[in-house]
TORKE-74009 format. One record per residue (C-alpha): residue number from 1; residue in three letters; y, x negated, z negated. Coordinates in Angstrom, 1 decimal, decimal comma. Last residue first. Example, Ala and Ser with C-alpha at 12.3 -4.5 7.8 and 13.67 -1.06 7.14 Angstrom:
BEGIN
PT  nr rest      y      x      z
PT   2  SER   -1,1  -13,7   -7,1
PT   1  ALA   -4,5  -12,3   -7,8
//
This chain:
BEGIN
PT  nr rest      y      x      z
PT 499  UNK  -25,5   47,7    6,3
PT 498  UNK  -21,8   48,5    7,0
PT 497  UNK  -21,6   48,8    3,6
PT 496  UNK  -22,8   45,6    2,4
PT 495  UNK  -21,3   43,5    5,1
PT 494  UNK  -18,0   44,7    3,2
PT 493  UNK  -19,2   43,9    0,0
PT 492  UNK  -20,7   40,4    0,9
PT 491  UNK  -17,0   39,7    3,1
PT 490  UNK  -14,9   40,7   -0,4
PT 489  UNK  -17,2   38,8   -2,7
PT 488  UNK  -16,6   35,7   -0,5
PT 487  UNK  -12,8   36,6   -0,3
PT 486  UNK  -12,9   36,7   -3,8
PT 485  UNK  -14,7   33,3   -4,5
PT 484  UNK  -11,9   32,0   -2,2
PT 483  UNK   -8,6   33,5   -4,1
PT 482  UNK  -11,0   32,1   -7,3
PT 481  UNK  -11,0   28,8   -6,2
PT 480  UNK   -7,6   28,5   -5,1
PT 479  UNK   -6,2   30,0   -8,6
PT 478  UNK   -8,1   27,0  -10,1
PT 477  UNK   -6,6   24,3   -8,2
PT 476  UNK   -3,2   26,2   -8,8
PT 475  UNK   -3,9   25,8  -12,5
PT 474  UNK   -4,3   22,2  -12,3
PT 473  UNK   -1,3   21,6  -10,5
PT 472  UNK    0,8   23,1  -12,7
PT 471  UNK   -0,5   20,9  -15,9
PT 470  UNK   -2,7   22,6  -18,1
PT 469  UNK   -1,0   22,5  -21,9
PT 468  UNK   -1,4   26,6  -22,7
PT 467  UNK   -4,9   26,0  -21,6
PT 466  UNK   -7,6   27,1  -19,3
PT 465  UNK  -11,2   26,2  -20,4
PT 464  UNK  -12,6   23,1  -18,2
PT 463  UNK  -14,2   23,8  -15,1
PT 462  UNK  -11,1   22,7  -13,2
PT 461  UNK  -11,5   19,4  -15,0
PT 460  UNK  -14,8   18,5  -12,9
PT 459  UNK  -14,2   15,0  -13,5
PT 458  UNK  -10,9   13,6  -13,5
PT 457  UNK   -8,1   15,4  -11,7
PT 456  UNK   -4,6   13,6  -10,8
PT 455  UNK   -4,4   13,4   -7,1
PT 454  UNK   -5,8   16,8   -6,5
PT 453  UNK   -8,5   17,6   -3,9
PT 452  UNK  -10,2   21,2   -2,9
PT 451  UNK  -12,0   20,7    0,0
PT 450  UNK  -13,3   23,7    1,4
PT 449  UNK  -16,3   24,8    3,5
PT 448  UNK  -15,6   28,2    5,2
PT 447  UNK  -13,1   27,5    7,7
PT 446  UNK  -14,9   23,9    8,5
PT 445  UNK  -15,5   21,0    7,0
PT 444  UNK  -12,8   20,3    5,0
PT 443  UNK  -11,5   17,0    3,7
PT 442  UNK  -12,6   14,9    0,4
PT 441  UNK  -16,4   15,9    0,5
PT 440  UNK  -17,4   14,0   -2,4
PT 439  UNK  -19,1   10,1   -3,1
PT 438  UNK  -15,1    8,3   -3,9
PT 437  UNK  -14,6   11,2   -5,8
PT 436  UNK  -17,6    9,8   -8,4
PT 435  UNK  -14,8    7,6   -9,9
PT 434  UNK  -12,6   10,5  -11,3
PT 433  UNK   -8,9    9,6  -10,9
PT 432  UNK   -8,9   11,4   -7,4
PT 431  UNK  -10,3   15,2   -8,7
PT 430  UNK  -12,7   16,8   -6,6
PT 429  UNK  -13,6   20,2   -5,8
PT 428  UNK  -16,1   20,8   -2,9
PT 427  UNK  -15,8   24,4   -2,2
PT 426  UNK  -18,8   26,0   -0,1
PT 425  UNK  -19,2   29,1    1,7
PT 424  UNK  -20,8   28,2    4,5
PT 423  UNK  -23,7   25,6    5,7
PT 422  UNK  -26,1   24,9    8,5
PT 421  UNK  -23,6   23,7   11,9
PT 420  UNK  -20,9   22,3    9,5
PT 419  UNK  -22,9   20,9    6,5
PT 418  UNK  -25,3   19,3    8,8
PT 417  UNK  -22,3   18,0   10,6
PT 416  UNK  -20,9   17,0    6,8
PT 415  UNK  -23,8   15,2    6,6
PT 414  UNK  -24,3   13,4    9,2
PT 413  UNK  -24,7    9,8    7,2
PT 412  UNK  -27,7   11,5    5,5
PT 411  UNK  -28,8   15,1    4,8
PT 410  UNK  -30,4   17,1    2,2
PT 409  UNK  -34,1   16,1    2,2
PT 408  UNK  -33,7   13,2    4,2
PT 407  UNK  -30,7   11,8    2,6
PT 406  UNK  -32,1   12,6   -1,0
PT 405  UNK  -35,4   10,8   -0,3
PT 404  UNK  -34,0    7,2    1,2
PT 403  UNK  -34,2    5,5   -1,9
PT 402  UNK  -37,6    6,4   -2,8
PT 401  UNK  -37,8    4,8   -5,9
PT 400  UNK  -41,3    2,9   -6,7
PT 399  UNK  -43,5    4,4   -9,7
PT 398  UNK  -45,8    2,9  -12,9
PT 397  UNK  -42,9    4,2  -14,9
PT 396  UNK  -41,5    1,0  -16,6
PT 395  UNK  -42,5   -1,7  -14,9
PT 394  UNK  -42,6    0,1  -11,7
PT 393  UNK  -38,8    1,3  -12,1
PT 392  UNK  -38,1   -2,1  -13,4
PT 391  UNK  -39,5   -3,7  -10,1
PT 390  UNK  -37,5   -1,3   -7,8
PT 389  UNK  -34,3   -2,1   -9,4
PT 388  UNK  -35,4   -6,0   -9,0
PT 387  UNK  -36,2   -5,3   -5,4
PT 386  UNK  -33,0   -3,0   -4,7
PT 385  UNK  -30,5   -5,9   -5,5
PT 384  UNK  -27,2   -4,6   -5,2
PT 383  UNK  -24,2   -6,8   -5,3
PT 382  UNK  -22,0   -8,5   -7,3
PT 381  UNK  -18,5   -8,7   -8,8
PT 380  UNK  -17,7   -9,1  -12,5
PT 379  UNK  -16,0   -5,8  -13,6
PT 378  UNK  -12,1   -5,3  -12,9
PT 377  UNK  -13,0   -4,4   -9,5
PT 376  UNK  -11,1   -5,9   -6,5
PT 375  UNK  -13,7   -8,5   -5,9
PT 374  UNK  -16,2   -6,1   -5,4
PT 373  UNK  -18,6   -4,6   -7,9
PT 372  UNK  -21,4   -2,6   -6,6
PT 371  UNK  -23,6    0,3   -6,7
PT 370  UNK  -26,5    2,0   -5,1
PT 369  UNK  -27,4    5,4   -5,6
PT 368  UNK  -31,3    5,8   -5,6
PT 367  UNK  -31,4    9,5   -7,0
PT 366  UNK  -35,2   10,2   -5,8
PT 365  UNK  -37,7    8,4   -8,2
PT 364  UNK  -36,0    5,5  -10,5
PT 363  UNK  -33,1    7,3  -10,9
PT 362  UNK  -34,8   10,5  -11,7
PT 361  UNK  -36,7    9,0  -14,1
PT 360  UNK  -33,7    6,7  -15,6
PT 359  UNK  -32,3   11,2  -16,3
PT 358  UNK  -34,5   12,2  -18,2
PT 357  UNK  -32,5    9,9  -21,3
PT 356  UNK  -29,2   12,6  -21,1
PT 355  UNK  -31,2   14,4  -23,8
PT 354  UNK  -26,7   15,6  -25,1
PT 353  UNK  -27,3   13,9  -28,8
PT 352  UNK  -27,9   10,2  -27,3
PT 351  UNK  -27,3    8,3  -30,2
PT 350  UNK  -26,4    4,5  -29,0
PT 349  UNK  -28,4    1,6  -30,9
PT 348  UNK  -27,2   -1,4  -29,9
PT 347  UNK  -23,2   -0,6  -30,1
PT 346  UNK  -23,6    1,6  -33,7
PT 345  UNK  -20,1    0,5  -34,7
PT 344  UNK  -18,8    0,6  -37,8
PT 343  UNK  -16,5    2,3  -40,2
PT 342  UNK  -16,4    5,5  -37,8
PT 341  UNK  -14,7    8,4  -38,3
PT 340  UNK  -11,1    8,1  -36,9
PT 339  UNK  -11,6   11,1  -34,4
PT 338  UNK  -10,5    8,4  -31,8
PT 337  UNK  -13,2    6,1  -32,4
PT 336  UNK  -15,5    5,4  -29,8
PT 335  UNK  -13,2    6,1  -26,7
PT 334  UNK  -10,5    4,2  -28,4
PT 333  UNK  -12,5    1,5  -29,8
PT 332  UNK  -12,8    0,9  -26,1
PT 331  UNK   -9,0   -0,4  -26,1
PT 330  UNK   -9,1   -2,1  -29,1
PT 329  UNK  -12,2   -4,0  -27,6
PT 328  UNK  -10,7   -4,8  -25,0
PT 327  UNK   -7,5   -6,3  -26,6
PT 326  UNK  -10,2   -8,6  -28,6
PT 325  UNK  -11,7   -9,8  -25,4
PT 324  UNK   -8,3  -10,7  -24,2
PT 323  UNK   -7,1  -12,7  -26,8
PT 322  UNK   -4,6  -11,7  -29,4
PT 321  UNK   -1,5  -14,3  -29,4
PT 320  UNK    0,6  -11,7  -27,9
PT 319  UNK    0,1   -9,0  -30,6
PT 318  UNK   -1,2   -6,1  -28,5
PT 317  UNK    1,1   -3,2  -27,1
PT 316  UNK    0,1   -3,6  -23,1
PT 315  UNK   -3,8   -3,7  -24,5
PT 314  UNK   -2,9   -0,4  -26,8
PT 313  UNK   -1,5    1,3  -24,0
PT 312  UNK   -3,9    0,6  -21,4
PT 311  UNK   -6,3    2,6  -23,7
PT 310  UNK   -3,7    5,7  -24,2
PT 309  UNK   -2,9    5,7  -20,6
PT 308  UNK   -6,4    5,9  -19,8
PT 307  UNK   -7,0    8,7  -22,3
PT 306  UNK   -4,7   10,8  -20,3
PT 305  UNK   -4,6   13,8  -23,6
PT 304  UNK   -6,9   12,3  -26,4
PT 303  UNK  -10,4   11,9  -26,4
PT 302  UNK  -13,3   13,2  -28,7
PT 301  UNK  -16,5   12,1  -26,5
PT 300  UNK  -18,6   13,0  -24,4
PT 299  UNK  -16,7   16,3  -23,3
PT 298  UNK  -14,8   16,6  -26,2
PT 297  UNK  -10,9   17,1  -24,7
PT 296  UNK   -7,3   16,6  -25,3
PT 295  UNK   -5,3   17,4  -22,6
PT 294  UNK   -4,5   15,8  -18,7
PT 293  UNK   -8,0   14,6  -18,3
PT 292  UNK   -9,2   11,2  -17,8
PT 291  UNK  -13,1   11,7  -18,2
PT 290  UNK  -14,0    9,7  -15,5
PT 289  UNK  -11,9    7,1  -15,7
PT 288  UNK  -12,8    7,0  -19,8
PT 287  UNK  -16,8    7,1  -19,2
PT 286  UNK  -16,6    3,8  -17,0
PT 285  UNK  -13,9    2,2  -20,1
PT 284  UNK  -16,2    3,2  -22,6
PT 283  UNK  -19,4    2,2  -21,0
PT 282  UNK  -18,7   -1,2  -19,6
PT 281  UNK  -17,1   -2,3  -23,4
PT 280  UNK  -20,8   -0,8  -25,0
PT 279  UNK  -22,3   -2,5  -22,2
PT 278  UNK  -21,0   -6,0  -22,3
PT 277  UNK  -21,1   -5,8  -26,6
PT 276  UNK  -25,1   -5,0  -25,7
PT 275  UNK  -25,6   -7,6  -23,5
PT 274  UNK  -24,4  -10,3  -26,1
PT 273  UNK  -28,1   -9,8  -27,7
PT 272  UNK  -29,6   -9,3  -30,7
PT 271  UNK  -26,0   -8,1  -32,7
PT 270  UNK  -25,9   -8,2  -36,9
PT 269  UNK  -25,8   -4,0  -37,5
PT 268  UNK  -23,4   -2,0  -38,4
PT 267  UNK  -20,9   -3,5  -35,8
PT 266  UNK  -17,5   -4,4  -36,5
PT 265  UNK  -16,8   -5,8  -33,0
PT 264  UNK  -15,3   -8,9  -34,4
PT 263  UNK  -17,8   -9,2  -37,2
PT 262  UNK  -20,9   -9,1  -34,5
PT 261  UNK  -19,0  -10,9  -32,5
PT 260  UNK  -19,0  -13,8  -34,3
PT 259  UNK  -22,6  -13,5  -35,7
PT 258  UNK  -23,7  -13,1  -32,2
PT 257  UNK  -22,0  -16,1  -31,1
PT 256  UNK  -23,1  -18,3  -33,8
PT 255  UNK  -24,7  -21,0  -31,9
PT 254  UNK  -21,9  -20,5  -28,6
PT 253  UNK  -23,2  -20,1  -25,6
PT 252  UNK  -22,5  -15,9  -25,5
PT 251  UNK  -19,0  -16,7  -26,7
PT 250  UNK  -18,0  -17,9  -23,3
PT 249  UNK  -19,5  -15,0  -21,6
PT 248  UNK  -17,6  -12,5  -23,8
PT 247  UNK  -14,4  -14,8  -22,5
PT 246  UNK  -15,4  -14,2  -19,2
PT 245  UNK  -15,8  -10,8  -19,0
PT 244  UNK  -12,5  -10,1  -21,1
PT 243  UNK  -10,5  -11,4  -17,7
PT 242  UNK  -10,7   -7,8  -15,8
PT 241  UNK  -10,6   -6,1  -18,9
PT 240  UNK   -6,7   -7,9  -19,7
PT 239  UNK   -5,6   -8,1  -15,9
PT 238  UNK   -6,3   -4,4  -15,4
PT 237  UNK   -4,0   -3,7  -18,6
PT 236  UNK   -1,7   -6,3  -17,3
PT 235  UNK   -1,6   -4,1  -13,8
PT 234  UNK   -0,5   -0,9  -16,0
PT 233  UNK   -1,2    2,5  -15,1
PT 232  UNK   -2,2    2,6  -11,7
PT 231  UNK   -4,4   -0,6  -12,2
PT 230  UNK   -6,9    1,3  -15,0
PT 229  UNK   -7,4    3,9  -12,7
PT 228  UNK   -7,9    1,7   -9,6
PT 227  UNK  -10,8   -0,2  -11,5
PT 226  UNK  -12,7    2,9  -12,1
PT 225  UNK  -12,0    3,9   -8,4
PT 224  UNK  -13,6   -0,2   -6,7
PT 223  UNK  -16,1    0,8   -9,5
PT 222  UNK  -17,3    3,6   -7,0
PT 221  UNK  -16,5    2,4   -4,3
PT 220  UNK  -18,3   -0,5   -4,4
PT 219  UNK  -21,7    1,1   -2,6
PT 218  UNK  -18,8    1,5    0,4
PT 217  UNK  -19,8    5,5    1,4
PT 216  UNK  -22,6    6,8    4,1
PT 215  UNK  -25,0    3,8    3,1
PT 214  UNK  -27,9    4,9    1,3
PT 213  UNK  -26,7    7,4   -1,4
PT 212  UNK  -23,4    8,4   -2,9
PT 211  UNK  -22,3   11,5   -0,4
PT 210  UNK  -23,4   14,3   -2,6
PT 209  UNK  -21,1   13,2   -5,5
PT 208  UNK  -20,6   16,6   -6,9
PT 207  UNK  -17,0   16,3   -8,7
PT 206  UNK  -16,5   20,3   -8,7
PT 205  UNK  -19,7   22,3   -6,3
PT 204  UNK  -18,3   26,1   -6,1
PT 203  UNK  -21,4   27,8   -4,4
PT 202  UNK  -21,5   30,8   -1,9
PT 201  UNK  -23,4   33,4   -1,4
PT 200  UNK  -26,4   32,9   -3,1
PT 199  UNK  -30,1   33,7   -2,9
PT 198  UNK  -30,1   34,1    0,9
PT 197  UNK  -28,3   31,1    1,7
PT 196  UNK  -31,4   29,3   -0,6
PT 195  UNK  -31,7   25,6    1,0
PT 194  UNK  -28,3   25,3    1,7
PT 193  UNK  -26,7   27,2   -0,7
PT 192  UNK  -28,5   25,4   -3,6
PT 191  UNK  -27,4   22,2   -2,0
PT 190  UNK  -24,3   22,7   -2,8
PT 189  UNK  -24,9   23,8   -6,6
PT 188  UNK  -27,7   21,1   -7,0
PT 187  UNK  -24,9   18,9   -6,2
PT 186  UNK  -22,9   20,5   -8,3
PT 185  UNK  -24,8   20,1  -10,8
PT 184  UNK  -25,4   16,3  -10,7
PT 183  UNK  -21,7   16,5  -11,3
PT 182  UNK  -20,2   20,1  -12,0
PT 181  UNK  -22,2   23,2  -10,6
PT 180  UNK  -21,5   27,0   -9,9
PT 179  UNK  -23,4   29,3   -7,9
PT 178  UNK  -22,2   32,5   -6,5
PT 177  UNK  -24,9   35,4   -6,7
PT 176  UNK  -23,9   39,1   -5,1
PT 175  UNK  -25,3   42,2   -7,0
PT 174  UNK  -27,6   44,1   -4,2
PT 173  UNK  -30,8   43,8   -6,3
PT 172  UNK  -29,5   45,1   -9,0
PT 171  UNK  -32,1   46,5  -11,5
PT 170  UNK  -31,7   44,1  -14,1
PT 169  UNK  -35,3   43,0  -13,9
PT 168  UNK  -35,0   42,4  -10,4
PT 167  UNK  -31,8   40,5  -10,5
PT 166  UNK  -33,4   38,6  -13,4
PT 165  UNK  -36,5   37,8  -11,4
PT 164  UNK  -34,5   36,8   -8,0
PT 163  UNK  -32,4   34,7  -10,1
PT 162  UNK  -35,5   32,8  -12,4
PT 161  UNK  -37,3   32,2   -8,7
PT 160  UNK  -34,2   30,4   -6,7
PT 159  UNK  -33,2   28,4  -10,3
PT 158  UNK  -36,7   27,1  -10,5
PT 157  UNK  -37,2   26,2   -7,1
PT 156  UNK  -33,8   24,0   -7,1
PT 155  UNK  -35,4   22,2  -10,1
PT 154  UNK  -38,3   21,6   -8,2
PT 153  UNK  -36,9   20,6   -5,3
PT 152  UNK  -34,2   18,2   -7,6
PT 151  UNK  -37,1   15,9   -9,3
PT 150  UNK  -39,0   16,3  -12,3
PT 149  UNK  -42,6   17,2  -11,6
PT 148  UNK  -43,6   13,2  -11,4
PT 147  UNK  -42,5   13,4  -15,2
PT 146  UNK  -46,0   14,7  -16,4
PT 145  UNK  -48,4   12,3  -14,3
PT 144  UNK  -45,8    9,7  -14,6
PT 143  UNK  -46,3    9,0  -18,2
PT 142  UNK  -45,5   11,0  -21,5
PT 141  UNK  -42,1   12,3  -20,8
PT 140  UNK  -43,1   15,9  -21,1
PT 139  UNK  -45,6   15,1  -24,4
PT 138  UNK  -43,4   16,7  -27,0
PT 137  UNK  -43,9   20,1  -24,7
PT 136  UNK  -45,5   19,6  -21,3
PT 135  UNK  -43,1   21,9  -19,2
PT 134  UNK  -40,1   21,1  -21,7
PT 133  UNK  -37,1   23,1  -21,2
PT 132  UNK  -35,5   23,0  -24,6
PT 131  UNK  -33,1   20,4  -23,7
PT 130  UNK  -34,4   18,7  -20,4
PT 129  UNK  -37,3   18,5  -18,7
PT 128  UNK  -36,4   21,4  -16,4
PT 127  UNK  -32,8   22,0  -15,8
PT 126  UNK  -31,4   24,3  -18,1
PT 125  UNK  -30,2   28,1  -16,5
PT 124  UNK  -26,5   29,1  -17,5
PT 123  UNK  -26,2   32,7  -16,5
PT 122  UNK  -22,8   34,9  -16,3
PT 121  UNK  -22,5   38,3  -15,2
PT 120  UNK  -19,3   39,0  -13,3
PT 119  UNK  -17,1   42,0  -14,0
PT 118  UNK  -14,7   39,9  -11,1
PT 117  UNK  -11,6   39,6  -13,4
PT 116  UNK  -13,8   39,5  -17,0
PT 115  UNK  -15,6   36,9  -15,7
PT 114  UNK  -12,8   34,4  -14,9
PT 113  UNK  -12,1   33,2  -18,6
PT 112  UNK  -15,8   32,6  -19,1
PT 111  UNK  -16,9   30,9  -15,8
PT 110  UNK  -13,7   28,3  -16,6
PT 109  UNK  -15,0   27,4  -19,8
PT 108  UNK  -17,5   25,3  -18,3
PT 107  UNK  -17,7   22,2  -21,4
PT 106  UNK  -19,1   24,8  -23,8
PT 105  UNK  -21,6   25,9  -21,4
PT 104  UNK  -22,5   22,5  -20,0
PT 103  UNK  -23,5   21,3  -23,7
PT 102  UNK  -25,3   24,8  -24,3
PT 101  UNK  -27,8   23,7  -21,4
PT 100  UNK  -28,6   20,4  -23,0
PT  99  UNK  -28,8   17,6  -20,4
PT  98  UNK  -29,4   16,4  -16,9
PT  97  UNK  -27,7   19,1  -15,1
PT  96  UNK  -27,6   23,1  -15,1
PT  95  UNK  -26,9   25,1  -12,1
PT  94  UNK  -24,5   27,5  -13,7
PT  93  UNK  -24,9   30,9  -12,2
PT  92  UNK  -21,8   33,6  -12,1
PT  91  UNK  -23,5   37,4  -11,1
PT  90  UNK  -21,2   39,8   -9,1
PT  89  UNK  -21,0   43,2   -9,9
PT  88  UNK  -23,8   45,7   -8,7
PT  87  UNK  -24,5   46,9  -12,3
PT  86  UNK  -21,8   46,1  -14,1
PT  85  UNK  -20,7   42,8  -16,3
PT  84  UNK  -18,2   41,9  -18,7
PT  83  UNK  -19,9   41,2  -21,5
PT  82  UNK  -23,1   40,6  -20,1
PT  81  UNK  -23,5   36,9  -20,9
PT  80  UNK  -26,3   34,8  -20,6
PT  79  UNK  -27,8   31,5  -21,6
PT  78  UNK  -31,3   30,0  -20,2
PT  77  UNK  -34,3   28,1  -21,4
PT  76  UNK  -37,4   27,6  -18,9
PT  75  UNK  -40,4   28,2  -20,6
PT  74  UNK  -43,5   26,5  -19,2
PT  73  UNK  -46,7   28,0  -17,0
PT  72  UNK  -49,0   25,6  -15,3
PT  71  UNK  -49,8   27,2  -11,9
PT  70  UNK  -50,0   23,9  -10,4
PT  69  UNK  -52,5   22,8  -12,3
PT  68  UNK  -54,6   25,2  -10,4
PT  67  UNK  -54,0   23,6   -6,8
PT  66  UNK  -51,5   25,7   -5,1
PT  65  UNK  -48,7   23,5   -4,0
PT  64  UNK  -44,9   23,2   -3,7
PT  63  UNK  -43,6   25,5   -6,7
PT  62  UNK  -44,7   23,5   -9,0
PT  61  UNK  -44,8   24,1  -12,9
PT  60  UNK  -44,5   27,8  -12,4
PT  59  UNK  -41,6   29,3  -15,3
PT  58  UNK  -41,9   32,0  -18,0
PT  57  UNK  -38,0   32,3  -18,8
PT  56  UNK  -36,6   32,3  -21,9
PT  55  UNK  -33,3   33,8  -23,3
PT  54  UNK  -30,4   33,0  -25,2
PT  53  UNK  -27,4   34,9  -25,2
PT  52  UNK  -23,9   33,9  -24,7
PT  51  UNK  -20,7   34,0  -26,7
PT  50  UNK  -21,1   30,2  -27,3
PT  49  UNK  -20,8   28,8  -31,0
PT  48  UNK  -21,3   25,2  -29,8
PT  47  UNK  -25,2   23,5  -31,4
PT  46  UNK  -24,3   20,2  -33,3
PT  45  UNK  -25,7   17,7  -31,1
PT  44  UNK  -29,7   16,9  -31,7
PT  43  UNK  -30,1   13,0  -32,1
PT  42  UNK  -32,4   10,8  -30,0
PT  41  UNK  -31,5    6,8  -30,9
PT  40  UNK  -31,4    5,0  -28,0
PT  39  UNK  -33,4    1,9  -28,2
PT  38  UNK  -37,1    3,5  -27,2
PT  37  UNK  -35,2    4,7  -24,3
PT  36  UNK  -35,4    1,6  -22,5
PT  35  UNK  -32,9    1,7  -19,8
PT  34  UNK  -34,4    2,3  -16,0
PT  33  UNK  -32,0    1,0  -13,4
PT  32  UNK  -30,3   -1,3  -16,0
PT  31  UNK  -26,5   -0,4  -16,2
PT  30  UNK  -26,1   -3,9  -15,9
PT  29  UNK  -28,4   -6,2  -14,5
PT  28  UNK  -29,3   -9,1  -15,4
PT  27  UNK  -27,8   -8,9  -18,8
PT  26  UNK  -25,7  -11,4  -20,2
PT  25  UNK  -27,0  -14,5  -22,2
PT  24  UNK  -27,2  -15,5  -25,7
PT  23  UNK  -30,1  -13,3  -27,0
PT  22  UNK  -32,6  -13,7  -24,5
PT  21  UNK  -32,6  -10,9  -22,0
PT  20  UNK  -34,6   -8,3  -22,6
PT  19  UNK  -32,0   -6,2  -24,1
PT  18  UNK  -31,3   -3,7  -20,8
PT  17  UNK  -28,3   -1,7  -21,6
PT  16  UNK  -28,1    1,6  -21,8
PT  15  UNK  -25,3    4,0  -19,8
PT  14  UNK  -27,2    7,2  -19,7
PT  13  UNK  -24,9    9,2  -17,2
PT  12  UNK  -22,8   12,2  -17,9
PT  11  UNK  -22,9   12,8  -14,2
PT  10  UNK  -23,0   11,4  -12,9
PT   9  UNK  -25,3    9,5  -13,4
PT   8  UNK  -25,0    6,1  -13,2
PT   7  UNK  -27,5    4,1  -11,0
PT   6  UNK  -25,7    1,0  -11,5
PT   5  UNK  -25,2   -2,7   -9,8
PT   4  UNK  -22,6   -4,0  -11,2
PT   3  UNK  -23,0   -7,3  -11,9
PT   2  UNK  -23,4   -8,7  -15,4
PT   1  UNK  -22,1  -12,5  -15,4
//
């Protein structure tokens, strides 16, 4: 069977699946380290109404060295809002992740409702190479000569130079900066305020696995989560997904397999491969943990209210003659299906309409995050096999991973002593249904580096738009972080005018 091993991101993660495996059997490995993009579909999403501006930045290529090419202009995209703002009031900066700027902003509606209490200025910057934020154009992804400018540093550059430029530009120079990031962002958040304390004053960093590399947590904790999510709620529901690996598998040697589950997964297309039905079942029910929040929501994709719940509840509901591959799919139909749009299933040929697909690159380069399956997940146990992810990076990108990058760069196994003797003003948020938990600060580090946990938060939820439905708890989690964002602001204005 598929094992586990994964670089997922985080994020909002491209979940592909590798199809170069002869038609009736599994996939290697599963998420493939670098997926093929040339079988996602690229779609543009429906651009959000936002009440922001758009605006464009003339960025530097590389920050890190001054050979000509270097200076190499591109526009960097970014929303803001000035509705609220004054000069000299605080500015609110979205570190943006692997994706479409605007699909961050519609999914951080927590900046918006707190502006108007702190007069704050709000700016959501795109990361580099993705959305509108091409430094090559339609040629960005070309080869590794364009892509090998795509990592964190530089992304962290970008952010450090845009602020001090619109702070300028605006005139307020003395206007405090707190960076906000969820996922991959709020790992750039945190380690934003390490590498620029002088930039920003503090950083709220919500599901930002910054522990998930090398060895500093269990490499099957992650899935080891996924699979507790599903337990929680029902142990038959566990049982069911848990056992539907092995049934897939059986149809996989059978001569009309494909055909077969072509009709039983309603597909639009006849299958090529079994590996795909593995990953579109992997996908939904990954995606679902994470995404398990407490009202409906259209992060990645239309979900009800506890969506875990909702898919354990159609297994524990089936006909008892239904077999368990066929309760699975119910279930995942959930997550693909819950707007009641689709006739068929697209499960070889996913639309990616958020340009997640920068994001094998970064995988294959700096974000090594090894995962596996133990014999406690509900996925097929295995282990991690860096030469074969190492081979598909080179196959693909002409590059090796450097798997030990990130923990040199922003700190290992001592982490949270690097955090303690170099770092302030920090909250790590983290919600204990979302699987990328297991990889955040779960305890604080000191007086001034928080841990913000809750038992039953999915990923980032406390950036999510407040509404009349938010559980009690949820709200308190956001009345924390703004209590601490205000005795930030209060310490900065204070040091202020003694200065």
């Amino acid at each position: 069977m598929a094992p586990c091993q994964s670089l997922l991101f985080l994020f909002i993660i491209s979940l592909c699946v590798t199809l170069t495996a002869p038609a009736n059997s599994l996939p290697t490995l599963f998420p493939p380290a670098a997926a093929h993009q040339s079988l996602i579909k690229q779609a543009k999403a429906p651009k959000p109404n936002l009440p922001f501006n758009t605006q464009y930045f003339p960025q530097t290529l590389d920050h890190f060295s001054f050979q000509p090419k270097s200076y190499k202009m591109f526009y960097q995209k970014y929303l803001i809002n000035t509705q609220y703002w004054h000069k000299g009031a605080p500015i609110f900066v979205y570190t943006g992740n692997e994706g479409d700027i605007e699909w961050f902003a519609a999914n951080t509606g927590f900046m918006l409702d707190i502006a108007p209490k702190f007069k704050a200025l709000l700016v959501f910057i795109e990361h580099r190479f993705y959305g509108e934020s091409m430094p090559f154009g339609k040629d960005s992804y070309k080869s590794a000569k364009t892509l090998g400018y795509l990592n964190s540093q530089q992304a962290l550059a970008d952010f450090a130079v845009l602020i001090r430029s619109l702070k300028q530009n605006l005139s307020s120079e003395a206007s405090p900066v707190v960076v906000f990031g969820g996922s991959y962002g709020g790992m750039l958040a945190a380690w934003f305020r390490l590498k620029y304390p002088h930039i920003a004053v503090g950083a709220l960093a919500s599901s930002a696995p910054i522990l998930q590399f090398d060895k500093i947590i269990p490499w099957s904790s992650f899935y080891d989560a996924v699979s507790q999510d599903f337990k929680d709620v029902s142990q038959n529901c566990y049982e069911v997904i848990k056992g539907s690996w092995a049934e897939l598998e059986a149809i996989s040697t059978q001569t009309e397999g494909l055909l077969e589950l072509s009709k039983a997964f309603r597909t639009c297309k006849t299958l090529h491969s079994t590996a795909s039905v593995l990953g579109w079942l992997w996908t939904a029910f990954v995606y679902t943990a994470m995404v398990n929040y407490p009202t409906e929501a259209n992060f990645l994709k239309p979900l009800p209210a506890y969506p875990v719940q909702q898919m354990c509840k159609i297994i524990d509901k089936s006909p008892s003659g239904a077999t368990k591959l066929s309760r699975a799919f119910a279930a995942a139909s959930l997550y693909y299906n819950y707007s009641r749009t689709e006739n068929c299933f697209e499960v070889e040929h996913e639309v990616d309409t958020h340009g997640l697909h920068g994001w094998d690159w970064q995988t294959c380069t700096e974000m090594v995050m090894p995962m596996t399956c133990s014999n406690e997940s509900m996925f097929p146990p295995s282990g991690f096999d860096y030469k074969r992810f190492a081979e598909q990076c080179q196959m693909k990108y002409g590059v090796l991973p450097r798997q030990h990058w990130i923990t040199t760069e922003f700190g290992g196994e001592r982490i949270e002593k690097v955090l303690k003797r170099f770092g302030s003003n920090i909250i790590f948020s983290n919600g204990m249904q979302d699987p990328w938990s297991r990889g955040g600060v779960l305890r604080n580090i000191s007086a001034s580096i928080i841990a913000l946990v809750t038992e039953k938060g999915a990923h980032h939820v406390d950036f999510r738009a407040a509404t009349k439905d938010d559980p009690d708890w949820l709200m308190e989690q956001r009345r924390q972080e703004v209590e601490i964002i205000q005795k930030w602001l209060n310490e900065y204005y204070l040091d202020l005018g003694h200065a």
